[in-house]
C-alpha positions in Angstrom: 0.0 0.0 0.0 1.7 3.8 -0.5 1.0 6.4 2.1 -2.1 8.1 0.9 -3.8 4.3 1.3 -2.1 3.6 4.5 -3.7 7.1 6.3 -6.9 6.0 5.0 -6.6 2.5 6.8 -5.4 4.6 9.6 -8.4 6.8 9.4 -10.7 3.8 9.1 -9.7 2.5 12.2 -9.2 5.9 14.6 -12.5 6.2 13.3 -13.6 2.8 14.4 -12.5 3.0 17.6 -13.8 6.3 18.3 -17.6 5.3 17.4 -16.6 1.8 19.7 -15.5 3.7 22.6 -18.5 6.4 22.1 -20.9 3.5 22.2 -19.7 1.6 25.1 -19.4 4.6 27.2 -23.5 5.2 26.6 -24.6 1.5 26.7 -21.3 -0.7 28.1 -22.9 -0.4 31.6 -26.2 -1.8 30.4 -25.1 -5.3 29.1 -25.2 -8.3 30.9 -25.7 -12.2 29.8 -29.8 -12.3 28.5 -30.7 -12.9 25.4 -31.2 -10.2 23.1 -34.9 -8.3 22.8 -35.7 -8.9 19.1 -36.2 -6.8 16.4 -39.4 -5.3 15.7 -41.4 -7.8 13.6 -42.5 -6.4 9.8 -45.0 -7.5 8.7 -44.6 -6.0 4.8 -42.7 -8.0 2.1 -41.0 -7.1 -1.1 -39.7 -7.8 -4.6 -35.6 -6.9 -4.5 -33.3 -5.5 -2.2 -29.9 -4.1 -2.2 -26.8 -5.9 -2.5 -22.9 -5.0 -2.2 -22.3 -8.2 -3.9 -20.1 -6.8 -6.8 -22.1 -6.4 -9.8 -25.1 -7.0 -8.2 -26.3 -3.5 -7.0 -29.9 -4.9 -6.4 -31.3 -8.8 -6.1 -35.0 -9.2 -7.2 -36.4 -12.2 -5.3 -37.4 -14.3 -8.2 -34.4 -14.1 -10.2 -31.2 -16.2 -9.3 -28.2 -15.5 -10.2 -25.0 -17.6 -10.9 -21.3 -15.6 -11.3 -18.0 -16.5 -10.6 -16.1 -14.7 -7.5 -13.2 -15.0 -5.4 -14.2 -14.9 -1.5 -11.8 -13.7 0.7 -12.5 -14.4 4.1 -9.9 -12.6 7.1 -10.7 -13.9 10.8 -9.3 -12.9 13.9 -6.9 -15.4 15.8 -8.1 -16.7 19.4 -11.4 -14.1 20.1 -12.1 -16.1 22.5 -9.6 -16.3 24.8 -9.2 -12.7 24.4 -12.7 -12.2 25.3 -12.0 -14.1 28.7 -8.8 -12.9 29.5 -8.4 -10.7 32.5 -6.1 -7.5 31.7 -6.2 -4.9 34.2 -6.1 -1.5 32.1 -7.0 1.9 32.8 -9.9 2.1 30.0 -10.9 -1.4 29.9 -12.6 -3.4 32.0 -13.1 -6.7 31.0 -12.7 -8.8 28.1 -15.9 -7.8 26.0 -15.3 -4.4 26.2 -11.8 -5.6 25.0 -12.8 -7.3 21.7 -15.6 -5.1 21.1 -12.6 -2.2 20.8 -10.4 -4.6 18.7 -13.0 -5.5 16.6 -14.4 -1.6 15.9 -10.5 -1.6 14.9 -10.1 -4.2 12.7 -13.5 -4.2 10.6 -13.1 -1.2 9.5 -9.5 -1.6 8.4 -10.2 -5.3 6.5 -12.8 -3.4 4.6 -10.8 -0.5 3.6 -7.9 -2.1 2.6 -10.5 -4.8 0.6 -12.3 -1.4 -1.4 -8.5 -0.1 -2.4 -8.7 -3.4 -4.4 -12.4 -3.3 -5.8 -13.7 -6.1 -2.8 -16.7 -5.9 -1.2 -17.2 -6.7 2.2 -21.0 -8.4 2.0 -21.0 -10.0 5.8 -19.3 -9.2 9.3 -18.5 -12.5 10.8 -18.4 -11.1 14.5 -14.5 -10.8 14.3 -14.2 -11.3 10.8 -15.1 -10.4 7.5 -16.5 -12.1 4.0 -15.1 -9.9 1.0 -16.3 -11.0 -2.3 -14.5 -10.0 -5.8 -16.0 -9.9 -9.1 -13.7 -12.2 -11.3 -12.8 -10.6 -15.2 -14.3 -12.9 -17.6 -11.6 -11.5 -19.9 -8.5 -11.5 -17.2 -9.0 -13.7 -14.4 -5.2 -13.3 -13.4 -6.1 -9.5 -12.4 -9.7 -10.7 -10.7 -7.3 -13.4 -8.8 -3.9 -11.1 -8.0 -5.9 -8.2 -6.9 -7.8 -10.5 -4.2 -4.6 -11.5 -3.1 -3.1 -8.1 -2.4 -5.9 -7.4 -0.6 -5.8 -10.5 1.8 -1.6 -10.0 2.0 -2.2 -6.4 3.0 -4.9 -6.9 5.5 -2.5 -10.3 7.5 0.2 -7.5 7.3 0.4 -3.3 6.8 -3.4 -3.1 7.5 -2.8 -5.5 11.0 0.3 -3.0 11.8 -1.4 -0.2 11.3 -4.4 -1.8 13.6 -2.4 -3.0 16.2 -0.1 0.4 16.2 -3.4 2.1 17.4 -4.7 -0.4 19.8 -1.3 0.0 21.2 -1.0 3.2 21.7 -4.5 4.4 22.5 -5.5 1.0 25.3 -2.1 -0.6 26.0 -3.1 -4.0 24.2 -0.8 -6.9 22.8 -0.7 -7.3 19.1 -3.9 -9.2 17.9 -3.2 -11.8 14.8 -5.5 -12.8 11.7 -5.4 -15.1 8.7 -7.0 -14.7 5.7 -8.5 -17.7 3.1 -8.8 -17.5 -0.7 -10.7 -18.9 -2.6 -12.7 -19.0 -6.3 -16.1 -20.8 -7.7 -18.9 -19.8 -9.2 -21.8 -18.7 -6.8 -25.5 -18.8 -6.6 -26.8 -15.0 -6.0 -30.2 -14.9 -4.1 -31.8 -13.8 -1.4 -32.4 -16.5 1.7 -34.3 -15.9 4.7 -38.3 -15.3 5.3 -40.7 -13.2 3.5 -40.3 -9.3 4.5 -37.0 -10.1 5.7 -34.7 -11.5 3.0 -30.7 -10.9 3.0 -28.4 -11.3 -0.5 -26.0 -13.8 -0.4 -23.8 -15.3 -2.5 -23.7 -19.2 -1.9 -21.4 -20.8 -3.0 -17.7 -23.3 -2.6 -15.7 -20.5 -3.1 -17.4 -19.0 0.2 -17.1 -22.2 2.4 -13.5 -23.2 1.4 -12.5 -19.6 2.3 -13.9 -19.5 5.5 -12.1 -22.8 6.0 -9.0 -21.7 5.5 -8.6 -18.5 7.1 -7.1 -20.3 10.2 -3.7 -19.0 9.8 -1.7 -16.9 11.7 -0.9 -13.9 9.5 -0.9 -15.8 6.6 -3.0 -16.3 3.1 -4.1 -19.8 2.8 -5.6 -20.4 -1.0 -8.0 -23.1 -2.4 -6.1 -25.8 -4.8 -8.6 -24.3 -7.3 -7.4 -20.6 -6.8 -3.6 -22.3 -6.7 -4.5 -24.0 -10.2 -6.1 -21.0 -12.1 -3.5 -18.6 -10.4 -1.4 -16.5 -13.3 1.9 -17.1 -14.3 4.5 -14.3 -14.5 7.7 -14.0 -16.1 9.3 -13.3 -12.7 7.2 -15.1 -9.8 7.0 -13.1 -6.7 4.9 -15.3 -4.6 5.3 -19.5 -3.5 3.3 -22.3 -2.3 3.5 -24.7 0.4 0.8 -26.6 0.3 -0.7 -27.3 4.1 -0.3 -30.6 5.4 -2.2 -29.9 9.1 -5.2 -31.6 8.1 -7.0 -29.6 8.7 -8.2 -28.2 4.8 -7.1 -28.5 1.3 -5.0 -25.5 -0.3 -1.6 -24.1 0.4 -0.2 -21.0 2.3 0.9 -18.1 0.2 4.7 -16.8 0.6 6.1 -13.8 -1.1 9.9 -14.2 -2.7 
């Protein structure tokens, strides 16, 4: 990323965390384990709705789609135990209020640094995001290298430039992320009940993604992202394929 990109990241996640902290200091002291009121029923219904899926601007419920994307998926490491680790701070005060902060960081950044490279974050995962890009029918490479920069730029300058804030502004440790790539073809529809419909793309590119986003500052691809992935005179990147067991593909490594 140059500078100008980099201070918008930045920006994105000051700006996160400023809206986090705004929030918890109205409502922090009102939550407690209960399950959550629902949302006001609705009891209208309609024909299409809006979509950030790329190239799909609006989804009209009768009419399915199928398009090819590459789904980038970038998940933070070990929520969990951060969520239940004690840390005695001066502005935090337990560990929901802890991940709630590092989350407001880190969502914003992941879609920043996903829009530099035309993605398209289309769900929050909690602590994670689904990015979908539109694939070139005419040059796949680009579709394919241009996913990539965005997942290598979110596991590192984007995570620096999160973790350089959380630092200085709570006192934190470094949080870690890994990002999964991968590219299918996709069913585009709505799911859910009448009057209250989402757009999703479904499809293996989304599941083997979110498979393999279990690395630790790393890009994990799909063997079918590895397969259609371009060939350059000079290669800049590797692949070791993963051998855990734990899902198909290989780990991305720049020369």
């Amino acid at each position: 990323m140059n500078d100008t990109q980099k201070a918008q990241v930045s920006a994105a996640v000051k700006d996160g965390l400023d809206q986090a902290v705004l929030n918890w200091s109205q409502v922090g002291h009102l939550l407690k384990k209960a399950e959550a009121s629902l949302e006001e029923h609705r009891d209208y219904t309609f024909d299409s709705v809006e979509s950030l899926i790329p190239g799909y601007p609006v989804i009209v419920d009768s009419t399915p789609e199928v398009d090819e994307f590459v789904a980038l998926v970038v998940d933070m490491r070990n929520s969990t135990s951060r969520l239940k680790t004690i840390l005695k701070l001066p502005e935090i005060n337990d560990g929901f209020q802890r991940v709630y902060y590092e989350t407001s960081a880190l969502l914003p950044a992941i879609a920043q640094t996903a829009a530099f490279e035309a993605g398209s974050v289309t769900e929050y995962l909690g602590d994670g995001a689904l990015i979908l890009f539109a694939v070139e029918k005419s040059d796949r490479g680009s579709s394919i290298k241009a996913a990539y920069r965005a997942a290598r730029d979110c596991v590192t300058t984007s995570r620096s430039i999160v973790n350089e804030q959380l630092r200085e502004r709570f006192h934190l440790p470094e949080l870690n992320i890994g990002a999964g790539l991968s590219m299918s073809k996709a069913l585009v529809a709505l799911v859910g009940l009448p009057g209250n419909r989402h757009p999703k793309a479904i499809g293996e590119c989304v599941w083997e993604a979110s498979k393999l986003c279990y690395g630790v500052n790393a890009v994990h691809v799909s063997k079918d992202l590895h397969s259609a992935w371009p060939i350059g005179k000079t290669g800049t990147v590797r692949f070791t394929e993963l051998r855990d067991g734990k899902c198909d593909g290989f780990r991305v490594v720049e020369n």
